[in-house]
C-alpha positions in Angstrom: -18.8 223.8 -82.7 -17.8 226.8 -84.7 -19.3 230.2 -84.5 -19.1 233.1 -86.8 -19.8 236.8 -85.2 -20.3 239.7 -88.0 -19.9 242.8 -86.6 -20.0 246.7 -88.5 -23.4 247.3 -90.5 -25.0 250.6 -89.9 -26.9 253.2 -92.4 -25.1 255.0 -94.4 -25.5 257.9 -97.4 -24.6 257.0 -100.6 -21.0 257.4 -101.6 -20.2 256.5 -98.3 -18.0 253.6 -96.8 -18.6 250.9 -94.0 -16.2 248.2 -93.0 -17.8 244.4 -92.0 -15.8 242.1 -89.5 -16.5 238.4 -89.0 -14.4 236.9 -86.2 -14.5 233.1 -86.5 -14.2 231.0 -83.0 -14.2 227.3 -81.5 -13.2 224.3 -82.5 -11.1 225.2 -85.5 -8.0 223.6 -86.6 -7.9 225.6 -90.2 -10.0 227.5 -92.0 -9.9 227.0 -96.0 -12.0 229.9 -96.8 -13.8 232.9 -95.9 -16.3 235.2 -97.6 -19.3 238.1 -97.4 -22.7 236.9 -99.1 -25.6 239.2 -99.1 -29.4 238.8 -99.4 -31.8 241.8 -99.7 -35.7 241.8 -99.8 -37.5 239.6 -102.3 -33.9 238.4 -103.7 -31.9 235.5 -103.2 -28.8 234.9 -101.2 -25.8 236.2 -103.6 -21.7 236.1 -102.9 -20.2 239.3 -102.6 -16.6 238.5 -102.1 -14.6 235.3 -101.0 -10.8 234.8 -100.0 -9.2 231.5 -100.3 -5.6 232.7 -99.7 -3.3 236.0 -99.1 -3.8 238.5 -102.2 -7.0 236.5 -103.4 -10.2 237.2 -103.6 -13.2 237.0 -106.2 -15.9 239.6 -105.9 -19.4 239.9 -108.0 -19.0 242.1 -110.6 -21.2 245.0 -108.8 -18.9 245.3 -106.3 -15.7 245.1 -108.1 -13.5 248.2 -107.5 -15.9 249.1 -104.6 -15.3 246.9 -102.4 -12.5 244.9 -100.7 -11.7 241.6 -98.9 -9.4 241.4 -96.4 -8.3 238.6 -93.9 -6.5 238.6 -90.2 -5.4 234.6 -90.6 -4.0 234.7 -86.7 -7.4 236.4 -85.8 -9.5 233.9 -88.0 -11.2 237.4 -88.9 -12.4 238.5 -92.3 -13.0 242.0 -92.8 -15.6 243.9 -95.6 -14.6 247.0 -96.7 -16.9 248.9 -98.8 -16.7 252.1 -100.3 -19.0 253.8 -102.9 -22.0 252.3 -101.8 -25.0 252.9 -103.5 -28.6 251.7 -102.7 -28.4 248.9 -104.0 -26.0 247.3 -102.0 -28.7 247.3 -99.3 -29.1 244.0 -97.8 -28.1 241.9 -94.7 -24.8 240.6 -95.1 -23.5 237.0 -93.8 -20.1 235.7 -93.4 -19.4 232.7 -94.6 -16.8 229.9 -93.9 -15.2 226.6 -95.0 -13.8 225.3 -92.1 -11.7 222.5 -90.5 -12.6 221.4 -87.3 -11.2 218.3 -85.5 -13.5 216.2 -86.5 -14.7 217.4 -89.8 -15.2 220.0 -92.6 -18.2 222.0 -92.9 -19.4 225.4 -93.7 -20.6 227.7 -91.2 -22.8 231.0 -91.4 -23.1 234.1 -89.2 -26.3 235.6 -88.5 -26.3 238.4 -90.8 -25.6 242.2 -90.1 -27.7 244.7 -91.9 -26.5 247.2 -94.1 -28.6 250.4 -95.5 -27.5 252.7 -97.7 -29.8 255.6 -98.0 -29.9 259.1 -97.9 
């Protein structure tokens, strides 16, 4: 079994910054891919950023230049940093991975840390 721990949500004023961690743990042999989706009230589940590999990483287009992806591969940690936030980034935020275990490959969810951005 694999199990994905988010960790770093808060409230926060506009303008200002959080970071996100997800530490990934258990049966892992690799882990092809991690990334930050985010789902807030009435809306559905949307990707924020994923990393496949060092120095890549695709982000939605409202979060490009704001935000960054980062990834600890001895750690099997992924990291959220967010700057410039704005109320609409409100929303609970899941980490999300593809994994190798040593039986299969599946994808595996956290259970979502809440960000608020409001003044």
């Amino acid at each position: 079994q694999v199990r994905l721990v988010e960790s770093g949500g808060g409230l926060v004023q506009p303008g200002g910054s959080l970071r996100l961690s997800c530490a990934a743990s258990g049966s892992i042999l690799s882990i092809n891919a991690m990334g930050w989706y985010r789902q807030a009230p009435g809306k559905e589940r949307e990707l924020v950023a994923r990393t496949i590999s060092v120095g890549n990483g695709n982000y939605a287009d409202s979060v490009k230049g704001r935000f960054t992806i980062s990834r600890d591969y001895a750690k099997n940690t992924v990291y959220l940093h967010m700057n410039s936030l704005k109320p609409e980034d409100t929303a609970v935020y899941y980490c999300n991975a593809d994994v190798n275990t040593y039986r299969i490959r599946n994808e595996y969810w956290g259970q979502g840390t809440q960000v608020t951005v409001s003044s």
